[in-house]
C-alpha positions as CSV (number, residue, x, y, z in Angstrom):
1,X,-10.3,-12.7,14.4
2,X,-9.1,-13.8,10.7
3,X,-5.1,-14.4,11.1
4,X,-3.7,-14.2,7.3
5,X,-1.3,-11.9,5.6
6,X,-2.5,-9.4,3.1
7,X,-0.5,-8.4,-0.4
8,X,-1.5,-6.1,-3.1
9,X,-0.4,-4.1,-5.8
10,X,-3.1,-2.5,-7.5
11,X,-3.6,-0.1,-4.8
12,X,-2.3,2.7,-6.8
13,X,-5.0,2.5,-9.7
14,X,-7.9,1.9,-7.2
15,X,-9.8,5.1,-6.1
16,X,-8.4,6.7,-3.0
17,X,-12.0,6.2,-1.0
18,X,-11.2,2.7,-1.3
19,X,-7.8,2.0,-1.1
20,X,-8.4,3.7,2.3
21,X,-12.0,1.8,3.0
22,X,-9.2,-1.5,2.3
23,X,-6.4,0.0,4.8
24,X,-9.4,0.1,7.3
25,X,-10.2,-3.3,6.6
26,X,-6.8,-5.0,6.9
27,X,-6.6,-3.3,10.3
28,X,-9.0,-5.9,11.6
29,X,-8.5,-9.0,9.1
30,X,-4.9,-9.3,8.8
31,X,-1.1,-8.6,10.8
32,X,1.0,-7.6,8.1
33,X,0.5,-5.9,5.1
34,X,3.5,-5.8,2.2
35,X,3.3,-3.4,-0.3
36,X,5.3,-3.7,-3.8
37,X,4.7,-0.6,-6.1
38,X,6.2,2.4,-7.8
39,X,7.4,5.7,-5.7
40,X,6.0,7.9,-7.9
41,X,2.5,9.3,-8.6
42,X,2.5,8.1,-12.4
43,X,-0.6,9.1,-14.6
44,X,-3.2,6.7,-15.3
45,X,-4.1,6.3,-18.7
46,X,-7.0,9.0,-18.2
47,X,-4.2,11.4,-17.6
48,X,-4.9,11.5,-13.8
49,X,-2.5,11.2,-11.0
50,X,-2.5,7.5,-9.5
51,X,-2.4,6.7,-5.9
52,X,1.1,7.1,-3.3
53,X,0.3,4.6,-1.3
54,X,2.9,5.1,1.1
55,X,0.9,8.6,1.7
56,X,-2.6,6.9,2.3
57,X,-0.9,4.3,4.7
58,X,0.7,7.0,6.3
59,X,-2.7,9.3,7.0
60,X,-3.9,5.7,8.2
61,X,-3.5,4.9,12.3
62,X,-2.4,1.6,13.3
63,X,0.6,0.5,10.6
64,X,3.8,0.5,11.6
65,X,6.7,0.4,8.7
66,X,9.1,-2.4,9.1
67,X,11.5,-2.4,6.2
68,X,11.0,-0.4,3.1
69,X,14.1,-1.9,0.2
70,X,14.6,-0.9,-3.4
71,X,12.6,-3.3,-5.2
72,X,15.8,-4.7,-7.4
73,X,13.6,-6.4,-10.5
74,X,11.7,-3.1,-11.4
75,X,13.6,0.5,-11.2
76,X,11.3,3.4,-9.3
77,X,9.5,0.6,-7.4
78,X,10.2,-0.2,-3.3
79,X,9.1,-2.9,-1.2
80,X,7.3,-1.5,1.9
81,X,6.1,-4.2,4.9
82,X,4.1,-3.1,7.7
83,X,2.8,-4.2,10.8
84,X,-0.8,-4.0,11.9
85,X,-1.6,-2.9,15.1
């Protein structure tokens, strides 16, 4: 098994089949997953509704929240680390 820790934060603008195809991924290729990205469900420059992350990871078995701060550099954005089961 692959033993590395996972960041992103372009989840949001990726399509939702994917960002959950990558939750499903990380599940067997990493422990910890750290997510730094806005709250809110923003539009995209198309005018559509981006990604809440939080929600997909939610719907997704096997991550466990750890700590989930204000992110202090950008207002409307959190810091959320997880554990992999």
């Amino acid at each position: 098994m692959l033993r590395f820790n996972v960041k992103s934060g372009s989840l949001p603008e990726i399509h939702t089949d994917i960002v959950c195809d990558y939750l499903a991924w990380m599940k067997h290729a990493a422990h910890t997953f750290l997510f730094i990205n806005h709250e809110g469900e923003p539009n995209a420059a198309d005018g559509a509704l981006q990604n809440n992350v939080s929600d997909l990871v939610r719907e997704s078995d096997g991550y466990f929240l750890l700590s989930r701060p204000l992110y202090w550099l950008r207002k409307g954005y959190v810091i959320e680390f997880y554990r992999i089961a």
